[in-house]
DSSP file (Angstrom, degrees, kcal/mol; ACC not computed):
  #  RESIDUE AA STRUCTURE BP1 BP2  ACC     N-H-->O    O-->H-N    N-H-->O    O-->H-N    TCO  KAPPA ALPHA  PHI   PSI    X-CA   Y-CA   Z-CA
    1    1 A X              0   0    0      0, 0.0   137,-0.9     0, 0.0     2,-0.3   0.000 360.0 360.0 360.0 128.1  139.3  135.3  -64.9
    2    2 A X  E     -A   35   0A   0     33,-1.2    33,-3.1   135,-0.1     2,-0.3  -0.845 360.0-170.0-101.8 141.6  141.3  134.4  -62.0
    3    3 A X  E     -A   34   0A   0     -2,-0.3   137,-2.2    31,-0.2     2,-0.5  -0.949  11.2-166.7-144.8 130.9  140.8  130.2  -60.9
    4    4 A X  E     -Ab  33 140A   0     29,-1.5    29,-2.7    -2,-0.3     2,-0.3  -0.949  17.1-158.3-122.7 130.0  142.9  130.0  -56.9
    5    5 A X        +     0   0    0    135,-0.7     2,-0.2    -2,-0.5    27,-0.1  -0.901  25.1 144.3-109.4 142.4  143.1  126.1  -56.6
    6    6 A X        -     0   0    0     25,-0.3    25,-0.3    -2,-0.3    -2,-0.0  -0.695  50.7 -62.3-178.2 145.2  143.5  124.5  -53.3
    7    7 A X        -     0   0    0     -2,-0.2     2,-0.2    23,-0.1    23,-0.2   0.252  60.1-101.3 -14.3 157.7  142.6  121.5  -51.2
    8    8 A X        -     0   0    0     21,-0.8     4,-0.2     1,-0.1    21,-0.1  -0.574  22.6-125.6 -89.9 160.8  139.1  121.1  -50.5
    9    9 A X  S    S+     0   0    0      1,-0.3    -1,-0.1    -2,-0.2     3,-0.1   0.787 117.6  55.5 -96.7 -15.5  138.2  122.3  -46.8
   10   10 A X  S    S-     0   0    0      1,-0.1    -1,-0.3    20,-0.0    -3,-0.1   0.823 102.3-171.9 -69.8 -43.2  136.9  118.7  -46.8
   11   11 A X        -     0   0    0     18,-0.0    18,-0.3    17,-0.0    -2,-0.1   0.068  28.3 -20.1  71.5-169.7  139.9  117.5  -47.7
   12   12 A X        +     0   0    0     -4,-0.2    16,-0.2     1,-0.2     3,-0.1  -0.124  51.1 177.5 -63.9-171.5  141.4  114.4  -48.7
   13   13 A X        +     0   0    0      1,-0.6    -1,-0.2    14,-0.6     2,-0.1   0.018  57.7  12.9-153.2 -86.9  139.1  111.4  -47.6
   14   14 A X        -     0   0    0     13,-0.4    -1,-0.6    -2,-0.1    13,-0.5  -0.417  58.3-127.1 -72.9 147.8  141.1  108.1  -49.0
   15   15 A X        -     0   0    0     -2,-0.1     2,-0.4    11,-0.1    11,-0.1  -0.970  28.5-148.9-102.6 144.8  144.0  106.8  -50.4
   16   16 A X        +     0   0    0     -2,-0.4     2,-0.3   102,-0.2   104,-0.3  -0.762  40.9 111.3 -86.7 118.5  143.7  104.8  -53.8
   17   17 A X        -     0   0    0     -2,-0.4     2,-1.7     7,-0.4    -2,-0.0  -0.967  64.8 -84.1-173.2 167.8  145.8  102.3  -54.7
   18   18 A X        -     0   0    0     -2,-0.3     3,-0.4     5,-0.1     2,-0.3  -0.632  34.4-175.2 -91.9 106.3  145.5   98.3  -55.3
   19   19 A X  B >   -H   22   0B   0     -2,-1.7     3,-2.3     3,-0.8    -2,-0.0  -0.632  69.8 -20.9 -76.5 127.2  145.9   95.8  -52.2
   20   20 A X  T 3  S-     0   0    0      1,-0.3    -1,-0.2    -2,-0.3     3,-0.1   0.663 122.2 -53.4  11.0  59.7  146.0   92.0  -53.0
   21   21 A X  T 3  S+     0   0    0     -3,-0.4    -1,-0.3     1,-0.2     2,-0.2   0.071 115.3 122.9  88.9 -17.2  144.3   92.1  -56.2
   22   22 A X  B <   -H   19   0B   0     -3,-2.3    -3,-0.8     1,-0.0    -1,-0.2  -0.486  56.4-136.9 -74.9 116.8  141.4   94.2  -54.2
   23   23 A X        -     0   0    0     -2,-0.2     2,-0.3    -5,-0.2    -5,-0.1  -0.641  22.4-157.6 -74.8 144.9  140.7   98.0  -55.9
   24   24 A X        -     0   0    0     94,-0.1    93,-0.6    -2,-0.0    -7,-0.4  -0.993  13.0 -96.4-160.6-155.1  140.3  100.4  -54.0
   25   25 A X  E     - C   0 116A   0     -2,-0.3     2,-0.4    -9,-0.2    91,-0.3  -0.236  15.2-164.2 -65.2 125.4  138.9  103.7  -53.8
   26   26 A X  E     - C   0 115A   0     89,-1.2    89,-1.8   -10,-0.2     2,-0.3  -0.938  16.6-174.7 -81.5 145.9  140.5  107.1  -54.3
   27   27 A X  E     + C   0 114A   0    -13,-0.5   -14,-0.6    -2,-0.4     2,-0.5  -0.968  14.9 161.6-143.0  96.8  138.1  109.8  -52.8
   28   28 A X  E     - C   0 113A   0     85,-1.1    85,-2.6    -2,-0.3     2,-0.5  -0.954  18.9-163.1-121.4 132.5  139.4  113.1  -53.5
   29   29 A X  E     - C   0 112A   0     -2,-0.5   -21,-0.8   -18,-0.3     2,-0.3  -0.916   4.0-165.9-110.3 154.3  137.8  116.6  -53.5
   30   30 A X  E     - C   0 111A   0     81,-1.7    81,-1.9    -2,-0.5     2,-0.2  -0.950   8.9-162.6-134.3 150.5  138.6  120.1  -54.8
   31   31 A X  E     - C   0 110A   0    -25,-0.3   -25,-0.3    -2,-0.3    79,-0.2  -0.794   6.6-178.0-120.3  97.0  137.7  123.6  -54.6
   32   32 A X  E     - C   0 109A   0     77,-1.4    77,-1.5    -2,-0.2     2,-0.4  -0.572  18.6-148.4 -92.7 158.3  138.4  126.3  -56.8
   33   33 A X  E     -AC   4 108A   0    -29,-2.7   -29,-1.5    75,-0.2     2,-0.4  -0.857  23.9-169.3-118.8 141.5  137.4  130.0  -56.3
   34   34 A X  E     -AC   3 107A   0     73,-1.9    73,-0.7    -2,-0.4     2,-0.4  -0.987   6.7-169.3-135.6 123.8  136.7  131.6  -60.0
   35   35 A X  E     -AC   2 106A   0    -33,-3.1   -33,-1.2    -2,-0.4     2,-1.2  -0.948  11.7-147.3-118.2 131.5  136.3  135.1  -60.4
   36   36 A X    >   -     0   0    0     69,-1.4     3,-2.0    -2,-0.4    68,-0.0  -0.580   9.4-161.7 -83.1  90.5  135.0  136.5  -63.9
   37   37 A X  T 3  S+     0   0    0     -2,-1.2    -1,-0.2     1,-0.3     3,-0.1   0.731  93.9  23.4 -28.3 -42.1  136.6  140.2  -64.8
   38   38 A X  T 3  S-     0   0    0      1,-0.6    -1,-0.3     0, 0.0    67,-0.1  -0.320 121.7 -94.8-138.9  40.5  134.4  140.9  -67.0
   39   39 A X    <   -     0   0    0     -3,-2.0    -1,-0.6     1,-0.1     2,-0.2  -0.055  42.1-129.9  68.9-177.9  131.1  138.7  -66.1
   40   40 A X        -     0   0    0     -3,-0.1     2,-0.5    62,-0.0    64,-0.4  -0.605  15.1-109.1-127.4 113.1  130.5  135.2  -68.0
   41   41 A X     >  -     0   0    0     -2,-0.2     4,-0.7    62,-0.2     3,-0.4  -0.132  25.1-143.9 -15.9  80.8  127.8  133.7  -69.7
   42   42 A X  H >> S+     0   0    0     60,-2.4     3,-2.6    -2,-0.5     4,-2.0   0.761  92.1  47.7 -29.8 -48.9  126.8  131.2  -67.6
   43   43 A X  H 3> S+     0   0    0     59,-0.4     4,-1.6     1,-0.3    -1,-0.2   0.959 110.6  55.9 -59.2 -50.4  125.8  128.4  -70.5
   44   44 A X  H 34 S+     0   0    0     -3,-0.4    -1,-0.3     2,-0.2    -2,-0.2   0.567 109.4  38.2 -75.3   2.1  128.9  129.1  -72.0
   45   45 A X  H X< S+     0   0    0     -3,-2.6     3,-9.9    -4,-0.7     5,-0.5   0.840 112.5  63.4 -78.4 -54.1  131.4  128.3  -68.8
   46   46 A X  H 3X S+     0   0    0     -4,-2.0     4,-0.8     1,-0.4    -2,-0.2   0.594 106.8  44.0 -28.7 -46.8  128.7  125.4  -68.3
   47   47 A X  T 3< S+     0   0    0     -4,-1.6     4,-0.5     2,-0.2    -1,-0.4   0.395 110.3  51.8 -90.0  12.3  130.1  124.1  -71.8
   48   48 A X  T X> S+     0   0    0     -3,-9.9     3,-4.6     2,-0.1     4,-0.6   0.907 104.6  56.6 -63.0 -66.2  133.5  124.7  -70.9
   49   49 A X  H 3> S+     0   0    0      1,-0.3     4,-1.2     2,-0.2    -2,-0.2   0.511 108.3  48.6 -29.0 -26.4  132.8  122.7  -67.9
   50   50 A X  H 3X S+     0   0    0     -4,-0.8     4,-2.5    -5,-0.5    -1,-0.3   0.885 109.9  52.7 -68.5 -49.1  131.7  119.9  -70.3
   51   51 A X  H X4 S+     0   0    0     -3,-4.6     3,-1.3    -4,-0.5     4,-0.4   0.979 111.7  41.1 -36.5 -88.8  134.7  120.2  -72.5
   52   52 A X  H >X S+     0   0    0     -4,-0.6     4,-3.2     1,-0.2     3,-2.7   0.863 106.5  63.2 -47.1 -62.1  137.1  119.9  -70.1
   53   53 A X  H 3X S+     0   0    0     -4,-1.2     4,-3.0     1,-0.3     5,-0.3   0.940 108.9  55.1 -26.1 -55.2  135.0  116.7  -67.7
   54   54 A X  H << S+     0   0    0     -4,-2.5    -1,-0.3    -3,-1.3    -2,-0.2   0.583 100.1  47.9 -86.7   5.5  135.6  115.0  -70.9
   55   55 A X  H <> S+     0   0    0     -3,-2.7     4,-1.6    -4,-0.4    -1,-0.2   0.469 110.1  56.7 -58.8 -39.9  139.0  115.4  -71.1
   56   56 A X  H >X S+     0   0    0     -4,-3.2     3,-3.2    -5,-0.3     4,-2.3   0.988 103.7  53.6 -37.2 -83.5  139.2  114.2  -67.5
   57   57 A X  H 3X S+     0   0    0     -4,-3.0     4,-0.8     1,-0.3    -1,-0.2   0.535 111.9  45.7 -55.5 -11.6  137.5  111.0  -68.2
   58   58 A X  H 3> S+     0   0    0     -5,-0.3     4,-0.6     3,-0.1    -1,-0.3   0.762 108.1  51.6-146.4  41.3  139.6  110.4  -70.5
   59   59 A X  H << S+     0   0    0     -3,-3.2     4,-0.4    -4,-1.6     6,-0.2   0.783 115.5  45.3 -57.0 -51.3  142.9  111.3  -68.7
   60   60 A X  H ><>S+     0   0    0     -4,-2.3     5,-4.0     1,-0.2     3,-1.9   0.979 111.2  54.2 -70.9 -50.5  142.0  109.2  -65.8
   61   61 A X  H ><5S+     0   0    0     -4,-0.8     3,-1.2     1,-0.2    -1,-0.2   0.894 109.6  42.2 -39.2 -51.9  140.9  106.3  -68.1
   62   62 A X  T 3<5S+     0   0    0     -4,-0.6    -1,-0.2     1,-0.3    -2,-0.2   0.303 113.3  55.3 -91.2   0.9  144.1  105.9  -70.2
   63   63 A X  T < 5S-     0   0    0     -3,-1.9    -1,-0.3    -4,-0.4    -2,-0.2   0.076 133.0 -82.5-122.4  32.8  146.3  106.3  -67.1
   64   64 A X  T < 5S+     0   0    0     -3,-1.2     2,-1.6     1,-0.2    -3,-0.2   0.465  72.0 147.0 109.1 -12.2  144.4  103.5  -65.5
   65   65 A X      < +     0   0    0     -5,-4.0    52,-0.2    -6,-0.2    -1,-0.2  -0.218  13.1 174.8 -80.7 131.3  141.3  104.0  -63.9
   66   66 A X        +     0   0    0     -2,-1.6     2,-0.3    50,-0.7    -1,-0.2   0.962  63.1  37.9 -66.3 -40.0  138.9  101.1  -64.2
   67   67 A X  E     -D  116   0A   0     49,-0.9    49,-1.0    22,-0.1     2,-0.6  -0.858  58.8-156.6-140.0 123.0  135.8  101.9  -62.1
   68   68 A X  E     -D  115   0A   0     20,-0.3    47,-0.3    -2,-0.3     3,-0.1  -0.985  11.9-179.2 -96.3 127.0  133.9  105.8  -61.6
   69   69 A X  E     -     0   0A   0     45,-2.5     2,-0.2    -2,-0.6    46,-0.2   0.702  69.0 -37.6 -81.2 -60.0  132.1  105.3  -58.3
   70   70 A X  E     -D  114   0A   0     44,-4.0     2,-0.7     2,-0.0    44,-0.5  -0.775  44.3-154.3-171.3 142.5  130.9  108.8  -58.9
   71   71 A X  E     +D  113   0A   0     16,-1.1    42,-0.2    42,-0.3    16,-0.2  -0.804  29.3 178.3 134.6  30.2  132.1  112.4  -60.4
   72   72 A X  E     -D  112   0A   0     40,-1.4    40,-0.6    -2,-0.7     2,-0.5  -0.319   5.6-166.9 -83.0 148.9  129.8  115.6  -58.6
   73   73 A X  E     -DE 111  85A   0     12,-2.5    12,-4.8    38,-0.2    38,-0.2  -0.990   8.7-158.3-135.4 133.0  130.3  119.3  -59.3
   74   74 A X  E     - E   0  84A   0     36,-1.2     2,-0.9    -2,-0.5    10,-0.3  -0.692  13.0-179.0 -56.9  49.6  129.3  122.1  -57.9
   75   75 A X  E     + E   0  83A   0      8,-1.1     8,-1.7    -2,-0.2     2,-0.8  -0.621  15.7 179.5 -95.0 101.3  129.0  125.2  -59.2
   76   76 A X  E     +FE 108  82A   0     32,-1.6    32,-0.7    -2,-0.9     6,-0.2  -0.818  11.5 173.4-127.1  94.5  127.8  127.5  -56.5
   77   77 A X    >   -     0   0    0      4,-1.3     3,-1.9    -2,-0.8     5,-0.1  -0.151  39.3-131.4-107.2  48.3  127.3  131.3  -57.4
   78   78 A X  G >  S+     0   0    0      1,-0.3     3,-1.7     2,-0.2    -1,-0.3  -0.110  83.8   4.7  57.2-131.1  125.8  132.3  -54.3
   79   79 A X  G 3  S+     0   0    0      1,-0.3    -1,-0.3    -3,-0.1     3,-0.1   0.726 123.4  73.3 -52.4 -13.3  122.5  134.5  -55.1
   80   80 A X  G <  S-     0   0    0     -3,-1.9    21,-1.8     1,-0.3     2,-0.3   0.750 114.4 -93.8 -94.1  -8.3  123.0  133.8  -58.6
   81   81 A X  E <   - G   0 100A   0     -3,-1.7    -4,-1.3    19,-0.2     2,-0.4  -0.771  27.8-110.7 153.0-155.9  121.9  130.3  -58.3
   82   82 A X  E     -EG  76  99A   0     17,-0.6    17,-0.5    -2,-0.3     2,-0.3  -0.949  19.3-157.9-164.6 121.0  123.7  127.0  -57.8
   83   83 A X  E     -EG  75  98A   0     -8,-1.7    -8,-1.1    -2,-0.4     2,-0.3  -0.929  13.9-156.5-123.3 145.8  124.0  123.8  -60.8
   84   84 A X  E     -EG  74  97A   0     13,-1.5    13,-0.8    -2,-0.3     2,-0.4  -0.999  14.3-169.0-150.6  89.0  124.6  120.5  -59.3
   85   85 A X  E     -EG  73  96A   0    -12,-4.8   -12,-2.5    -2,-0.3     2,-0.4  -0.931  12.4-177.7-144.6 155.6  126.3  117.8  -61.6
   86   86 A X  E     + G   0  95A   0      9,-0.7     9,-2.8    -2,-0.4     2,-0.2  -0.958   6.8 179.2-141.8 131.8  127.0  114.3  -61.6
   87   87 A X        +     0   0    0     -2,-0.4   -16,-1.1     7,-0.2     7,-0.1  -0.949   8.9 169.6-139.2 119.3  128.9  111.4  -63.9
   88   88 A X        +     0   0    0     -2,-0.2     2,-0.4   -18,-0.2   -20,-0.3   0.308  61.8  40.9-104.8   0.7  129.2  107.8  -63.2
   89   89 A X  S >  S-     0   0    0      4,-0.1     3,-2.2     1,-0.1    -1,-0.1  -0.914  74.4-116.9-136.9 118.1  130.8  106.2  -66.8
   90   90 A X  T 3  S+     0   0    0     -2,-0.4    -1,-0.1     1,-0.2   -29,-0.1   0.596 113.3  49.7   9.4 -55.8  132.9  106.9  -69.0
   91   91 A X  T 3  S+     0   0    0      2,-0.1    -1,-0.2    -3,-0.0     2,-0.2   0.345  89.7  96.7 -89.9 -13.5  130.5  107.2  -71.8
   92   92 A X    <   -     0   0    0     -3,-2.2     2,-0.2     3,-0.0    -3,-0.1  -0.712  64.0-143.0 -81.7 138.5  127.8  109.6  -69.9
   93   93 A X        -     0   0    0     -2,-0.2     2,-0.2     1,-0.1    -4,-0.1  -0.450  47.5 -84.8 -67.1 164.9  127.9  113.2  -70.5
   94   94 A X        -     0   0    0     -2,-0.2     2,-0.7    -7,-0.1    -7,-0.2  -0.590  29.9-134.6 -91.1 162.0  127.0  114.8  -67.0
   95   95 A X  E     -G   86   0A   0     -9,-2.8    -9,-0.7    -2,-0.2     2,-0.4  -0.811  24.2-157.1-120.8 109.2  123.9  115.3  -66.0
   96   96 A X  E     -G   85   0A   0     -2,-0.7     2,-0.2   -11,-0.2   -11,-0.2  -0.794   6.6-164.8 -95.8 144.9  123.2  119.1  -64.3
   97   97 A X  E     +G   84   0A   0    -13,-0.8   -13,-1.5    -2,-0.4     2,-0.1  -0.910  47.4   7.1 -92.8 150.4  120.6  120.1  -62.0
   98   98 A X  E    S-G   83   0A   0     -2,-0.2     2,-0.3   -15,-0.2   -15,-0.2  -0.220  82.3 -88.2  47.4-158.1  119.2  123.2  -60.9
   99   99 A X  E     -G   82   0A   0    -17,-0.5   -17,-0.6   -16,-0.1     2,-0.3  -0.979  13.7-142.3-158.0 104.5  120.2  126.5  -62.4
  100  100 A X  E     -G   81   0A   0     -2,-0.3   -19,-0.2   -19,-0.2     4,-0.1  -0.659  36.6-111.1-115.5 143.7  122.5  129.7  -62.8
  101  101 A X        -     0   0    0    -21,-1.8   -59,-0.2    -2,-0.3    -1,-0.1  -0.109  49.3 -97.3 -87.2 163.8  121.3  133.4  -63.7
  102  102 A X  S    S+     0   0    0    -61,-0.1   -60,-2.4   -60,-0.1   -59,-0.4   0.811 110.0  33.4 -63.9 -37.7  122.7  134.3  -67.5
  103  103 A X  S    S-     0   0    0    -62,-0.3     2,-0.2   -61,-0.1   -62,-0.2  -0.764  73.4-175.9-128.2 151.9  125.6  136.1  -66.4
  104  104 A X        -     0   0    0    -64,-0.4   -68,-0.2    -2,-0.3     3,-0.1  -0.771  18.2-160.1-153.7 105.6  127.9  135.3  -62.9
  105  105 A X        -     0   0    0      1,-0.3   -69,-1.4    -2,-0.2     2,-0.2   0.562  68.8  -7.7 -50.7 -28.7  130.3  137.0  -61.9
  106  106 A X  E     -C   35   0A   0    -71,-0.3    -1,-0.3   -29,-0.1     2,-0.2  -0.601  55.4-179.0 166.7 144.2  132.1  134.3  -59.6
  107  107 A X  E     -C   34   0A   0    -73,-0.7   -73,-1.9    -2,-0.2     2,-0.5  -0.706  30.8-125.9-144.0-173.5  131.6  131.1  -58.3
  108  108 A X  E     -CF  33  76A   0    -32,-0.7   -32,-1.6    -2,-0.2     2,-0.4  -0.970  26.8-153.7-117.4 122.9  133.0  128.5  -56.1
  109  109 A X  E     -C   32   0A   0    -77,-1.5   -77,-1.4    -2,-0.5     2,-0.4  -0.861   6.9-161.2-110.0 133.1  133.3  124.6  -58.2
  110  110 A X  E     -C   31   0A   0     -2,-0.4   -36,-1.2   -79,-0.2     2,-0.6  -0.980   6.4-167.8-108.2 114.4  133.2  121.6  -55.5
  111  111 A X  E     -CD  30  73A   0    -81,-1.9   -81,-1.7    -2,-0.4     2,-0.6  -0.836   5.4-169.3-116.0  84.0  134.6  118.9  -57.5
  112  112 A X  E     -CD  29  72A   0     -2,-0.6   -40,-1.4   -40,-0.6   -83,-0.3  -0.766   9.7-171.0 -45.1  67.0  133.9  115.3  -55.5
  113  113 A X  E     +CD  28  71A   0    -85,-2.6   -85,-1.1    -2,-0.6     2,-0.3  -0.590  13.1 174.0 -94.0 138.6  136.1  112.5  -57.4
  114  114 A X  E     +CD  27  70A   0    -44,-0.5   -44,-4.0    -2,-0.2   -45,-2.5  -0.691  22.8 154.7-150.1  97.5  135.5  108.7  -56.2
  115  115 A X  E     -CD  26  68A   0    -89,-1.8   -89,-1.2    -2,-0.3     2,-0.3  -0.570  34.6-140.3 -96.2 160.2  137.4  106.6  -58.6
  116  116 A X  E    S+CD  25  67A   0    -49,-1.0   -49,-0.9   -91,-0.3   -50,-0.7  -0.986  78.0  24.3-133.0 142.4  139.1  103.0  -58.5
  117  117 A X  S    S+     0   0    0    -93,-0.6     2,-0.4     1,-0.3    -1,-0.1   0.882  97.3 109.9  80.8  28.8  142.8  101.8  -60.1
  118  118 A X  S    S-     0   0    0    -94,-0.4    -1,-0.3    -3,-0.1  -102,-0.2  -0.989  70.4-126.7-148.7 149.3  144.2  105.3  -60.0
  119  119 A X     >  -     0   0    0     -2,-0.4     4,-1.2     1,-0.1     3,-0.4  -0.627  17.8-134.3 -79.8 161.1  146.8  106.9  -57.8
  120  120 A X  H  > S+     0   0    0   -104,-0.3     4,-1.2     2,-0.2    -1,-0.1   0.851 111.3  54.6 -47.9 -48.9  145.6  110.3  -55.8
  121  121 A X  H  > S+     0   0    0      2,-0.2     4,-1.6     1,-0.2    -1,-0.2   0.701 112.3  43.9 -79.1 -42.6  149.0  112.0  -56.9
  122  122 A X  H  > S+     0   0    0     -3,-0.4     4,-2.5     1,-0.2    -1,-0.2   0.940 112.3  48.4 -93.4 -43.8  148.1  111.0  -60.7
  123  123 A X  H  X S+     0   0    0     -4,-1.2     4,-2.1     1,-0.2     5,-0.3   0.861 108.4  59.8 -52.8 -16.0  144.3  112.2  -60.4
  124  124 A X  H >X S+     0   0    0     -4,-1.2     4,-2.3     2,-0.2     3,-1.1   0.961 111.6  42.5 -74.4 -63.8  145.9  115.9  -58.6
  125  125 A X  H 3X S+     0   0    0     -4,-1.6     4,-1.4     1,-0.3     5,-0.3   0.924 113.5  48.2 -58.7 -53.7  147.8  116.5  -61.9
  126  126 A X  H 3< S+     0   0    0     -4,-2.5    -1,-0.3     2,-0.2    -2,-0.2   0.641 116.4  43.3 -58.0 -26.9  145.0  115.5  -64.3
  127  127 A X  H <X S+     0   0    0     -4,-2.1     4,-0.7    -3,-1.1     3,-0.2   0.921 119.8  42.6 -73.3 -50.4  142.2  117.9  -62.3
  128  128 A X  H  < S+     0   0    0     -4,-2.3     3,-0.3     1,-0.3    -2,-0.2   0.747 112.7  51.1 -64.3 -12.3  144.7  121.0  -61.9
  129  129 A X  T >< S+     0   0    0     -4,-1.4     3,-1.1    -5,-0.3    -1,-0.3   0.567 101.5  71.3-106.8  -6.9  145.9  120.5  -65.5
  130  130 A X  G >4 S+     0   0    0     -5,-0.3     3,-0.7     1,-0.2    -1,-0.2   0.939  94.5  58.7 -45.2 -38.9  141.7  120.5  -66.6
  131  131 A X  G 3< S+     0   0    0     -4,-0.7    -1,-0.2     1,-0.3    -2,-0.1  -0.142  94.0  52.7-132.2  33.1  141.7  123.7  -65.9
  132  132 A X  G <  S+     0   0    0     -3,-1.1    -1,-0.3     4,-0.0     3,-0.1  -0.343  78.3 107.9-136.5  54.1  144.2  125.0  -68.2
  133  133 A X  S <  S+     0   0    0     -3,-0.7     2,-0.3     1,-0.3    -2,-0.2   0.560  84.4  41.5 -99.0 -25.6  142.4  123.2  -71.2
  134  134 A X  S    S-     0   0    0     -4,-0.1     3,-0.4     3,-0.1    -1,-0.3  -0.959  81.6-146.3-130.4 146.8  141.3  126.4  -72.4
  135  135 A X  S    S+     0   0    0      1,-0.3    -1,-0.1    -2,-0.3    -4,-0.0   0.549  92.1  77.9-103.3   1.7  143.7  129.3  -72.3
  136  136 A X  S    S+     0   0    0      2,-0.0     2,-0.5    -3,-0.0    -1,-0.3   0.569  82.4  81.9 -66.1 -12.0  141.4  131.6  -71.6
  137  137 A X        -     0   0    0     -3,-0.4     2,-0.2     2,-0.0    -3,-0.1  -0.883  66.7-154.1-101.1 120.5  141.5  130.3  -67.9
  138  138 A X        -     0   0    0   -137,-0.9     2,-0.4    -2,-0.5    -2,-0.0  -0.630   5.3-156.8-100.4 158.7  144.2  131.5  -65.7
  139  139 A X        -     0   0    0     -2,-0.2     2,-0.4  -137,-0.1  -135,-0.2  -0.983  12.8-165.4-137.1 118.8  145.0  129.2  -63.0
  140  140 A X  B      b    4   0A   0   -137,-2.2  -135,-0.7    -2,-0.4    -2,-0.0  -0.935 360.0 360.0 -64.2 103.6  147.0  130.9  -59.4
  141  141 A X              0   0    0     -2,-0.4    -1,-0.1  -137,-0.2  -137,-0.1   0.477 360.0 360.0 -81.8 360.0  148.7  129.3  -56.8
């Protein structure tokens, strides 16, 4: 599996940081390109994907964020179907919608972050370093 990280075509949106006692937002997005050598069980990235989110939440927590405004994924494998997912607490597992065919060959993850009480700069290290959480995932630049 090959994972090419790189800004989102969306790009950066905010910067985060605290003003006179005021939070406010960092609003960040990502896009990684995954391709599976040898196919993947859809269920079973789906419960990487799980893994690793909760490792996120609670990277970002313990280096300071207070507040999730909101957490979406994407997982978009073209004809092979598209899963949709969203976390707003700490304590929530995400919650997927729609649906991906058993096997995928490659997909595109849109990862949408909108956090408070966290730097952009800290939340970049903590997504790119998700995704060497399993070593089975090679990560490119």
């Amino acid at each position: 599996m090959r994972i090419c990280r790189e800004q989102s075509k969306y790009g950066r949106i905010g910067k985060g940081n605290i003003v006179k006692n005021e939070l406010k937002p960092s609003t960040m997005s990502y896009e990684f390109g995954i391709d599976f050598l040898n196919g993947e069980k859809s269920d079973k990235f789906v419960e990487r994907i799980d893994i690793m989110l909760e490792h996120f939440l609670e990277a970002i927590e313990s280096n300071g964020c207070s507040l999730i405004g909101h957490i979406k994924l994407i997982l978009d494998a073209g004809n092979k179907g598209l899963l949709m997912g969203s976390v707003t607490s700490f304590r929530k597992k995400v919650g997927w919608k729609g649906s991906l065919s058993q096997e995928v060959g490659n997909l595109t993850i849109l990862l949408n972050v909108i956090v408070y009480g966290i730097e952009d700069e800290i939340i970049d290290e903590i997504v790119f370093e998700m995704f060497r959480f399993d070593e089975s995932i090679k990560v490119s630049q």
